[in-house]
N, C-alpha and C positions, 0 to 999 in steps of 0.2 A: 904306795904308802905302806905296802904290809908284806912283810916275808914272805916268802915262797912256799913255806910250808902252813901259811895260816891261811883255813878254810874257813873262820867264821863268817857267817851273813856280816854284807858290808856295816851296818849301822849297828851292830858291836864293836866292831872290827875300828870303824872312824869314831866313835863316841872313847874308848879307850884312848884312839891317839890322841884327839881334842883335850882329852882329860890330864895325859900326860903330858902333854905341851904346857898347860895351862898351869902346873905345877911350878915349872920354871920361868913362866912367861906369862904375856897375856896373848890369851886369841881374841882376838877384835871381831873376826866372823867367819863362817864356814858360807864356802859358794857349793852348792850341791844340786844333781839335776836327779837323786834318787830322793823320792819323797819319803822313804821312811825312815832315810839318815837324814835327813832335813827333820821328820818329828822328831826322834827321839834325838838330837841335838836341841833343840827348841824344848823338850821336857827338862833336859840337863841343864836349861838356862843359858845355852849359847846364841849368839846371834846369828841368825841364819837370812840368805839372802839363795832364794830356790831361781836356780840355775833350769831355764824353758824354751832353750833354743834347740831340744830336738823331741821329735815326736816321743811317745814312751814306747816299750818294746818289751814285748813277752820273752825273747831270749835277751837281753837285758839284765831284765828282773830277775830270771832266773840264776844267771853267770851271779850277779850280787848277793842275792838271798842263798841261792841252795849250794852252789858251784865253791862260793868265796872266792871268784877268780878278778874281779876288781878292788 
Protein backbone atom coordinates (compact mmCIF):
# COMPACT_ATOMS: atom_id res chain seq x y z
CA UNK A 1 0.00 0.00 0.00
CA UNK A 2 2.81 2.63 0.49
CA UNK A 3 5.94 3.46 -1.46
CA UNK A 4 9.16 2.30 -0.87
CA UNK A 5 10.41 5.27 0.49
CA UNK A 6 7.59 5.81 3.00
CA UNK A 7 8.73 5.00 6.75
CA UNK A 8 5.75 6.25 8.52
CA UNK A 9 4.23 4.04 11.56
CA UNK A 10 1.55 2.06 9.53
CA UNK A 11 -1.52 3.76 11.18
CA UNK A 12 -0.54 7.28 9.59
CA UNK A 13 0.62 5.58 6.83
CA UNK A 14 -3.09 3.56 6.32
CA UNK A 15 -5.29 6.34 7.76
CA UNK A 16 -3.92 8.79 4.89
CA UNK A 17 -4.59 6.25 2.20
CA UNK A 18 -8.26 5.44 3.71
CA UNK A 19 -8.66 9.17 3.67
CA UNK A 20 -7.53 9.61 0.15
CA UNK A 21 -9.53 6.78 -1.20
CA UNK A 22 -12.53 8.15 0.59
CA UNK A 23 -12.14 11.49 -1.37
CA UNK A 24 -12.91 9.73 -4.56
CA UNK A 25 -14.97 6.88 -3.39
CA UNK A 26 -16.43 5.38 -0.56
CA UNK A 27 -14.50 2.89 1.81
CA UNK A 28 -17.12 0.59 3.16
CA UNK A 29 -14.39 -0.83 5.82
CA UNK A 30 -10.93 -1.50 6.68
CA UNK A 31 -9.97 -5.49 7.67
CA UNK A 32 -6.84 -4.89 9.75
CA UNK A 33 -4.91 -7.19 12.16
CA UNK A 34 -2.59 -4.01 13.62
CA UNK A 35 -4.62 -2.69 16.39
CA UNK A 36 -3.53 0.76 16.44
CA UNK A 37 -4.46 1.18 12.69
CA UNK A 38 -7.66 -0.36 13.50
CA UNK A 39 -8.09 2.66 16.46
CA UNK A 40 -7.02 5.37 14.82
CA UNK A 41 -9.30 4.27 11.77
CA UNK A 42 -12.17 3.90 14.19
CA UNK A 43 -11.25 7.57 15.68
CA UNK A 44 -11.33 8.80 11.77
CA UNK A 45 -14.96 7.28 11.58
CA UNK A 46 -14.17 4.35 9.49
CA UNK A 47 -15.52 1.14 9.82
CA UNK A 48 -13.25 -1.19 11.01
CA UNK A 49 -13.54 -4.92 11.15
CA UNK A 50 -10.09 -6.34 13.42
CA UNK A 51 -8.58 -8.94 11.56
CA UNK A 52 -7.28 -12.00 14.74
CA UNK A 53 -6.24 -14.84 13.04
CA UNK A 54 -2.57 -14.61 14.09
CA UNK A 55 -1.06 -14.23 17.28
CA UNK A 56 0.47 -10.57 17.88
CA UNK A 57 4.18 -10.19 17.49
CA UNK A 58 6.77 -7.81 19.03
CA UNK A 59 8.80 -7.78 15.72
CA UNK A 60 5.53 -7.19 13.96
CA UNK A 61 4.86 -4.23 15.82
CA UNK A 62 7.92 -2.94 15.57
CA UNK A 63 8.54 -3.42 11.38
CA UNK A 64 4.81 -1.22 11.51
CA UNK A 65 5.38 1.27 14.08
CA UNK A 66 9.21 2.06 14.03
CA UNK A 67 10.60 0.37 10.67
CA UNK A 68 7.40 1.63 8.45
CA UNK A 69 8.13 -1.48 6.61
CA UNK A 70 4.38 -2.85 6.08
Amino acid sequence: MRRNDDRRPARRTKLDILRRLGRTGQVRMLVDDDELVCDAAEVAGFTVVRARWADPSAALKDAQEREGRT
